[in-house]
The first five atom37 places (N, CA, C, CB, O) and aatype in JSON, in Angstrom:
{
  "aatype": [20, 20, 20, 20, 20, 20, 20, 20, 20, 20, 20, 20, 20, 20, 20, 20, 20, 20, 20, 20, 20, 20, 20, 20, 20, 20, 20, 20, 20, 20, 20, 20, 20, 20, 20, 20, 20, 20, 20, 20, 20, 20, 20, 20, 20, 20, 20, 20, 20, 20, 20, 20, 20, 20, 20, 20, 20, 20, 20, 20, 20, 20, 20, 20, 20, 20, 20, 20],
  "atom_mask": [
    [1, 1, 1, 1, 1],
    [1, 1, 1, 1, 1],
    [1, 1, 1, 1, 1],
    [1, 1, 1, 1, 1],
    [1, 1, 1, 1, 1],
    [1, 1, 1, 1, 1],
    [1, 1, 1, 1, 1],
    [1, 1, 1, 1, 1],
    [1, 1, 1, 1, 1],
    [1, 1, 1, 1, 1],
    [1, 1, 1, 1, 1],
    [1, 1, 1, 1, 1],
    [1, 1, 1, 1, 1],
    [1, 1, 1, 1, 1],
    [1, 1, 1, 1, 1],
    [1, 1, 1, 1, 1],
    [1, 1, 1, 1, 1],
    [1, 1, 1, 1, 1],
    [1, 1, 1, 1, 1],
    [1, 1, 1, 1, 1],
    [1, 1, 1, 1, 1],
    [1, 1, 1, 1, 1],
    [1, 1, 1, 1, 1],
    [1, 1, 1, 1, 1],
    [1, 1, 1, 1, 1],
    [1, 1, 1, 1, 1],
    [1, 1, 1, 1, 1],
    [1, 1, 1, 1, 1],
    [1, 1, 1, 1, 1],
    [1, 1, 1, 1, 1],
    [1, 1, 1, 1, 1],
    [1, 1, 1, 1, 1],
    [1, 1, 1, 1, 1],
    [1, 1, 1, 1, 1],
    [1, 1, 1, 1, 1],
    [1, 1, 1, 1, 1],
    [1, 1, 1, 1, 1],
    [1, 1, 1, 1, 1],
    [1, 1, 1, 1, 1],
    [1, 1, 1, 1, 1],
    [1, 1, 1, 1, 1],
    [1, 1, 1, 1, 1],
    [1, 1, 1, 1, 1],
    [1, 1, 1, 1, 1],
    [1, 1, 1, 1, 1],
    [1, 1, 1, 1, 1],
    [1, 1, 1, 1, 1],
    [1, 1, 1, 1, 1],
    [1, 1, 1, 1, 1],
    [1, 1, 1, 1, 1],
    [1, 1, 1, 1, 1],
    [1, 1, 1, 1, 1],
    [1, 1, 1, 1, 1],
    [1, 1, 1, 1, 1],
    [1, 1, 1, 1, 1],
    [1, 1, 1, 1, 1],
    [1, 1, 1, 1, 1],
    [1, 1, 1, 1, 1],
    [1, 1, 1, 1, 1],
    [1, 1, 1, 1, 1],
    [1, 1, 1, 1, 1],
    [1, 1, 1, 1, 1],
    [1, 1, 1, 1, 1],
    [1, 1, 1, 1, 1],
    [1, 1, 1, 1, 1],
    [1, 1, 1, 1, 1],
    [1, 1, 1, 1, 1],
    [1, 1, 1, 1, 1]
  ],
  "atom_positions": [
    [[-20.14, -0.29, -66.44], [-21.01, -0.68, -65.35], [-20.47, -0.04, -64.07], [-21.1, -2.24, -65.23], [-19.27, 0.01, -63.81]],
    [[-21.56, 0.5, -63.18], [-21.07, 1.14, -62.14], [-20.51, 0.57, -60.92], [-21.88, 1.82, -61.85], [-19.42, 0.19, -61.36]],
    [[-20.51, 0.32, -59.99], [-20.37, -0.65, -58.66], [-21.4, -0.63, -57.95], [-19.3, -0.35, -57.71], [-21.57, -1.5, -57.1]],
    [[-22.11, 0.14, -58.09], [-23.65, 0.03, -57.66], [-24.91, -1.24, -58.99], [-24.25, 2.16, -57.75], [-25.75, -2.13, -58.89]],
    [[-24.34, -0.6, -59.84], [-25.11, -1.43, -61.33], [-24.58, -2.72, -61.17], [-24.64, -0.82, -63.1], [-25.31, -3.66, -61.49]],
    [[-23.02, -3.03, -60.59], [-22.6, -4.12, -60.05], [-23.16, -5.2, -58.67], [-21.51, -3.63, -59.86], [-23.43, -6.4, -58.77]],
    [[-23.21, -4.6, -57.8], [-24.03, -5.08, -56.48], [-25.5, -5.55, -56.88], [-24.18, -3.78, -55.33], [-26.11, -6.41, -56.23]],
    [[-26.04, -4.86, -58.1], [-27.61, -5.37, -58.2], [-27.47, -6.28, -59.32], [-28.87, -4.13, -58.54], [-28.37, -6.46, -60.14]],
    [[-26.49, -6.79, -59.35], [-26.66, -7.58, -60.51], [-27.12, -8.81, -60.31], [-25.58, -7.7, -61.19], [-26.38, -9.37, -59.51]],
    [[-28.21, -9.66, -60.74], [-28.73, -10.86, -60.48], [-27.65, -11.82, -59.64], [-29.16, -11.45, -61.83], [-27.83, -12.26, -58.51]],
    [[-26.72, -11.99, -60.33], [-26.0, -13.33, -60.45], [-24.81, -12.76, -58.95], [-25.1, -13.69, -62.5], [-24.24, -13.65, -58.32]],
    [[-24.61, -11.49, -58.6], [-24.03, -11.27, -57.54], [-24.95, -11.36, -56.68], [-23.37, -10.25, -57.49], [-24.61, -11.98, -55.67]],
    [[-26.46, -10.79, -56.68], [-27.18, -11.35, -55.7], [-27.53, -12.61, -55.03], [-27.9, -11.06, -55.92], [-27.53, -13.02, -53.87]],
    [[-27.82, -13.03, -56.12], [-28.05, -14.49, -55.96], [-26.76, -15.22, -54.67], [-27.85, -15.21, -57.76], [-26.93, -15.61, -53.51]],
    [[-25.28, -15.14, -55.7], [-24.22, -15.47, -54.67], [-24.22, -15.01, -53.31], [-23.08, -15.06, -55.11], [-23.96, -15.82, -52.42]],
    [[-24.5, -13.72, -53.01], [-24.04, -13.29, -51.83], [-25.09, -13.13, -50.54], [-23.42, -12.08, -52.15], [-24.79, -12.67, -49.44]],
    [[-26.75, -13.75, -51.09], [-27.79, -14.16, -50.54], [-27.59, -15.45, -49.89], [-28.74, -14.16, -51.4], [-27.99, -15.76, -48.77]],
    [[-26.62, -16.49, -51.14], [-26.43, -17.6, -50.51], [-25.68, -17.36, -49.04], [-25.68, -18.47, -51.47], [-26.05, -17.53, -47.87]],
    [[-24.45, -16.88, -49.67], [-23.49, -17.53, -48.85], [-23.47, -16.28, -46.83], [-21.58, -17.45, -50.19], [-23.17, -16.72, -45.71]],
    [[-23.81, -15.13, -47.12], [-23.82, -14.36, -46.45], [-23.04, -13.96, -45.44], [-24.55, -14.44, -46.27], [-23.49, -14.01, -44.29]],
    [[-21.3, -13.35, -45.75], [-20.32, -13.56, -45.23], [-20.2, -12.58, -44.02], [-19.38, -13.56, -46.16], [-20.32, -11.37, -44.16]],
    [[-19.98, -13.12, -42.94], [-19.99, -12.32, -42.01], [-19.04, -10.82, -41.97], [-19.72, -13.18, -41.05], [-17.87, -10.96, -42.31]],
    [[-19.44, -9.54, -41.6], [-18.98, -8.17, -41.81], [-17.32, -8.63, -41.02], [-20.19, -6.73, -40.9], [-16.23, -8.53, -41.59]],
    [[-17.5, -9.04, -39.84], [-16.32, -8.76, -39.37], [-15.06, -9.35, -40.15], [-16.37, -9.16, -38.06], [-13.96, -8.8, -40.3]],
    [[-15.49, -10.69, -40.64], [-14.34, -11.53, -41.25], [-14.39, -10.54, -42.6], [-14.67, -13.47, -41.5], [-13.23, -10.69, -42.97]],
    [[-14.87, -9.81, -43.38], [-15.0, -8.93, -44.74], [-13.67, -7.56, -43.87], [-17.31, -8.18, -45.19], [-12.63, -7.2, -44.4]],
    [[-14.31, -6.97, -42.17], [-13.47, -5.84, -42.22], [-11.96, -6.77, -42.28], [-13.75, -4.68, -40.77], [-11.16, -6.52, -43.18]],
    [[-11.66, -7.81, -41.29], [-10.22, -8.15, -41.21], [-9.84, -8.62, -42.73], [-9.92, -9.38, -40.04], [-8.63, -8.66, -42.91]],
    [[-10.48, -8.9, -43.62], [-9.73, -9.52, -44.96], [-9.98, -7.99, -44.99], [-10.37, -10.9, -46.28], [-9.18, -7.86, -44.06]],
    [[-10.21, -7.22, -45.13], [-9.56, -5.89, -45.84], [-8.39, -5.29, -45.08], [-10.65, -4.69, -45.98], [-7.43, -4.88, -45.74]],
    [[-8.38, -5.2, -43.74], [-7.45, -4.63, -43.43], [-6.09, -5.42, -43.34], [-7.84, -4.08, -42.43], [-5.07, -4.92, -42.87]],
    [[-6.19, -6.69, -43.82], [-5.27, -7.54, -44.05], [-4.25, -6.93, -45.48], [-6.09, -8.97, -44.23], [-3.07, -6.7, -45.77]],
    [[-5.6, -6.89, -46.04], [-5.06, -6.1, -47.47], [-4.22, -5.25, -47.57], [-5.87, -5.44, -48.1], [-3.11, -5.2, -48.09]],
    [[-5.25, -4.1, -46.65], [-4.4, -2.54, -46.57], [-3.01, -2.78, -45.87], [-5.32, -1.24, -45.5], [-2.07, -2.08, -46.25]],
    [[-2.73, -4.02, -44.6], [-1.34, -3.92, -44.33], [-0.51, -4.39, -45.16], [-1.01, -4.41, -43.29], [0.68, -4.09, -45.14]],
    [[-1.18, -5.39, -46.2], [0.2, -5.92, -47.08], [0.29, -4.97, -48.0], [0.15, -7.44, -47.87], [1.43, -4.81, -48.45]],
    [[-0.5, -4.31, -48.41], [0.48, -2.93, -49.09], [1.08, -2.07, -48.5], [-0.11, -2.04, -49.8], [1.84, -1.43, -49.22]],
    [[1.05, -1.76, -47.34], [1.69, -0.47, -46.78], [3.17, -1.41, -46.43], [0.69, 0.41, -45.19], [4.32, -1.01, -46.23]],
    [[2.72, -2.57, -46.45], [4.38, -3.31, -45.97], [5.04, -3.61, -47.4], [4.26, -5.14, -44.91], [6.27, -3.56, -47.49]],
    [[4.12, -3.98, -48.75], [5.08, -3.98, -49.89], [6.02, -2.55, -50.19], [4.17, -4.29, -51.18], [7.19, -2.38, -50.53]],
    [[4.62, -1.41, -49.79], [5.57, 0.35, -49.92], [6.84, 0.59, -49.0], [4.46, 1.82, -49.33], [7.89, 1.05, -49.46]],
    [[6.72, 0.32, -47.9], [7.83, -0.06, -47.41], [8.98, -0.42, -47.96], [7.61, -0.76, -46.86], [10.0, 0.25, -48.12]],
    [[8.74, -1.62, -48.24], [9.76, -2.72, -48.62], [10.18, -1.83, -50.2], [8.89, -4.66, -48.78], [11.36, -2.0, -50.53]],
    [[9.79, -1.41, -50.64], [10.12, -1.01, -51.96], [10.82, 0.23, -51.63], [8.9, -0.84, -52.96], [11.87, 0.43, -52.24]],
    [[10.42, 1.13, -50.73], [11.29, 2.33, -50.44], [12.58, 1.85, -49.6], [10.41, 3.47, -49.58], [13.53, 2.63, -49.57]],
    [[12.66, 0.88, -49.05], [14.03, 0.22, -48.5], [14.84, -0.33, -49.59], [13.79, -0.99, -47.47], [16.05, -0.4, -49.37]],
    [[14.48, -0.67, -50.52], [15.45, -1.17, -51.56], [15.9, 0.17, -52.64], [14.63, -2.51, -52.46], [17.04, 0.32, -53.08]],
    [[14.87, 0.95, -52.88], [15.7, 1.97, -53.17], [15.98, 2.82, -52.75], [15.64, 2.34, -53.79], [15.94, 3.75, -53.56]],
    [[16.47, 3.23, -51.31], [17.3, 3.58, -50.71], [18.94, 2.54, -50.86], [16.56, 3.69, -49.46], [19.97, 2.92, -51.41]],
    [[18.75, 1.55, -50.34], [19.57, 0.96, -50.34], [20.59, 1.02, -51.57], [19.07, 0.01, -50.05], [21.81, 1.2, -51.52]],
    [[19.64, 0.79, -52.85], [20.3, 0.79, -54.17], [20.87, 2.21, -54.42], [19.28, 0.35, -55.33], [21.98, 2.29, -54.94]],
    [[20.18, 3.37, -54.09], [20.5, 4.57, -54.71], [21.9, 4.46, -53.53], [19.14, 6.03, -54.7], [23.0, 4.11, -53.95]],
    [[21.74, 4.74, -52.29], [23.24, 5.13, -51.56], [24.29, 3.84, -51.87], [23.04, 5.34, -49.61], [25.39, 3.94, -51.31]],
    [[24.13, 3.0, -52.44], [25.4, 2.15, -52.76], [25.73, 2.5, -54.28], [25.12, 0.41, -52.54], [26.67, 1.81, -54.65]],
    [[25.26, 3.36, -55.32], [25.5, 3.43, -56.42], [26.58, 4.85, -56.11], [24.12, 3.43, -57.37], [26.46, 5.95, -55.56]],
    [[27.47, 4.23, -56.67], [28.89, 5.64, -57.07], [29.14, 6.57, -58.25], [30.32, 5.03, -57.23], [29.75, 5.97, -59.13]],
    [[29.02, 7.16, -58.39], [29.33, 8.16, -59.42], [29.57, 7.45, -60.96], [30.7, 8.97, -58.91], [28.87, 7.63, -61.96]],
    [[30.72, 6.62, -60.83], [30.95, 5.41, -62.18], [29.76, 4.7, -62.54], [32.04, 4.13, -61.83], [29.28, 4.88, -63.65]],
    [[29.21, 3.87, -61.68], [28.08, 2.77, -62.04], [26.76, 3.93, -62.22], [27.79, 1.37, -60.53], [25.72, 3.37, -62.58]],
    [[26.64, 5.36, -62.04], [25.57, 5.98, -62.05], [25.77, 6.21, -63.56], [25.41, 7.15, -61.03], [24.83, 5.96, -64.31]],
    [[26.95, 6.67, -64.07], [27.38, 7.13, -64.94], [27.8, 5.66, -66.32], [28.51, 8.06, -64.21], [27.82, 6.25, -67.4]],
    [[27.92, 5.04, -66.41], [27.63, 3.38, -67.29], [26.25, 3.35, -66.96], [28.55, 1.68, -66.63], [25.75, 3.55, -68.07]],
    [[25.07, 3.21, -65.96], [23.97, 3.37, -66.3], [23.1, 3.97, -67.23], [23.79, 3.56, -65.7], [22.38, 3.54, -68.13]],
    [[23.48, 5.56, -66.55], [23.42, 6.17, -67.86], [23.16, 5.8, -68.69], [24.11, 6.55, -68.26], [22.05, 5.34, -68.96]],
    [[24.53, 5.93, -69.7], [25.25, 5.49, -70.72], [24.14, 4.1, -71.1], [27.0, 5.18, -70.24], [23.27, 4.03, -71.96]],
    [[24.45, 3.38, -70.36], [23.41, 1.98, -71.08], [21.81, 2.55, -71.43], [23.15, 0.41, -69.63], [21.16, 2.27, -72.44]],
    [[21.48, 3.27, -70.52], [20.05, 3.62, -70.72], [19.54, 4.34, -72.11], [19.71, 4.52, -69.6], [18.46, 4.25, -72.69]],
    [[21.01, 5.28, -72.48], [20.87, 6.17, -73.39], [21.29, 5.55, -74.42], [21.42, 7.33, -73.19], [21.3, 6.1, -75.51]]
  ]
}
């Protein structure tokens, strides 16, 4: 099903005839969205940074080893 074949679908019409959510509160819940991912990417490139420059040659090397 497409996202267009989606939008005409009875039972989404029906819902979104009822309730009829205002655009602006739709743009801020999205861009709410888009910041909590750009802040999870963040947060994920800070931890591995963090992890890679505290790992030493030994613990890179027993990693390894465990992985293999």
């Amino acid at each position: 099903m497409s996202a267009a074949d989606a939008l005409n679908d009875p039972w989404i019409k029906l819902y979104t005839e009822k309730t009829k959510v205002q655009k602006p509160i739709c743009v801020n819940a999205l861009n709410q969205l888009k910041n909590f991912y750009c802040e999870r990417k963040l947060e994920q490139a800070v931890i591995a940074y963090i992890t890679n420059s505290m790992m030493n040659k030994q613990t890179e090397e027993k990693l390894l080893a465990t992985f293999k």
